[in-house]
C-alpha positions as CSV (number, residue, x, y, z in Angstrom):
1,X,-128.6,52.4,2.8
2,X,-127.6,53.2,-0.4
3,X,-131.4,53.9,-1.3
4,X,-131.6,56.2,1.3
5,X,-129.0,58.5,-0.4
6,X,-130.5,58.2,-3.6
7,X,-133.8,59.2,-3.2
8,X,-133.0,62.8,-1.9
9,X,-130.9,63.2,-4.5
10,X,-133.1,61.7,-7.3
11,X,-135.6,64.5,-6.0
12,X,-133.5,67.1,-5.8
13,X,-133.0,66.7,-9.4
14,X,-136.7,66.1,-10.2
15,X,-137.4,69.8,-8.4
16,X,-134.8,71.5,-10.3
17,X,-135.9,69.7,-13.5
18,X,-138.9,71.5,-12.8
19,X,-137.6,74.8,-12.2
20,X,-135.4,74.6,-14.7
21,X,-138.4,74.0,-17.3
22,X,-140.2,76.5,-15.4
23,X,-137.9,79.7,-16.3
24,X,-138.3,79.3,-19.6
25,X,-142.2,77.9,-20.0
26,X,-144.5,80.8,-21.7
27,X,-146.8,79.2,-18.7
28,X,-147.0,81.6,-15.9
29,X,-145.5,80.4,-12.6
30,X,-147.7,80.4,-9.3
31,X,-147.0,79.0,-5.7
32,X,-148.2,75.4,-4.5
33,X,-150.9,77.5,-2.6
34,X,-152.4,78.9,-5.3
35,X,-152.6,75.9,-7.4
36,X,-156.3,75.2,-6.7
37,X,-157.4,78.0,-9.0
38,X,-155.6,76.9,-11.7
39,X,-157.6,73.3,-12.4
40,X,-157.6,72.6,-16.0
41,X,-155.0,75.3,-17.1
42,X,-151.1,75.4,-17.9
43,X,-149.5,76.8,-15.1
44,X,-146.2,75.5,-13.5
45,X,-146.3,75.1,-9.8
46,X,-143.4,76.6,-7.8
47,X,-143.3,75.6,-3.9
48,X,-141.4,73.4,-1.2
49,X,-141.4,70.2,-1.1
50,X,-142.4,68.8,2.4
51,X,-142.2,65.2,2.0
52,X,-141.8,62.6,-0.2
53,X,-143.6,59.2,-0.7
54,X,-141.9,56.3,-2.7
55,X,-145.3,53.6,-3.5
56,X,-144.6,49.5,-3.4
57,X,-144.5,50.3,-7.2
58,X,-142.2,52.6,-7.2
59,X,-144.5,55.7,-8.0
60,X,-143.1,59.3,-6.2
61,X,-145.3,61.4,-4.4
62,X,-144.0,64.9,-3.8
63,X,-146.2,66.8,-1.1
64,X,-145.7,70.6,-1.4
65,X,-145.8,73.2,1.4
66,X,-146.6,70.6,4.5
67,X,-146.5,67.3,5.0
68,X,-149.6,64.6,3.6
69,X,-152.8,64.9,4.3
70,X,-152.2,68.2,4.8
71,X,-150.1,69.5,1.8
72,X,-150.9,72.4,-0.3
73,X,-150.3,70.5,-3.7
74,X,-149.4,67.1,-4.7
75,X,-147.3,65.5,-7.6
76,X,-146.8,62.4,-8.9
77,X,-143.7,61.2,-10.6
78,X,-144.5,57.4,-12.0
């Protein structure tokens, strides 16, 4: 039980980590959606996080803009 509060909150604070970092980066900020275009750049990724996906070992998954397999943009907090 006691996971199941901490996760939400452990990921609320990952996402406003990251849009935290992302208001000051000199990287320019685009949506999940338009993340695709930006393959080998630095770029922070601004979106809605659909769902999330703990791994057996403990890896995070956060699936942007809708729920996996169809999600507009993954990340991967190990």
């Amino acid at each position: 039980m006691v996971d199941k509060i901490r996760l939400p909150l452990f990921v609320s604070m990952i996402v406003a980590l990251f849009i935290n970092e992302a208001s000051w980066a000199s990287e320019p900020i685009i949506s999940d959606s338009q993340a695709s275009q930006y393959v080998g750049k630095n770029v922070s990724v601004k979106g809605i996080v659909a769902n999330v996906h703990v791994s057996k070992k403990g890896n995070i998954f956060l699936n942007f803009g809708r729920p996996y397999p169809n999600h507009t943009f993954a990340a991967v907090v190990f």
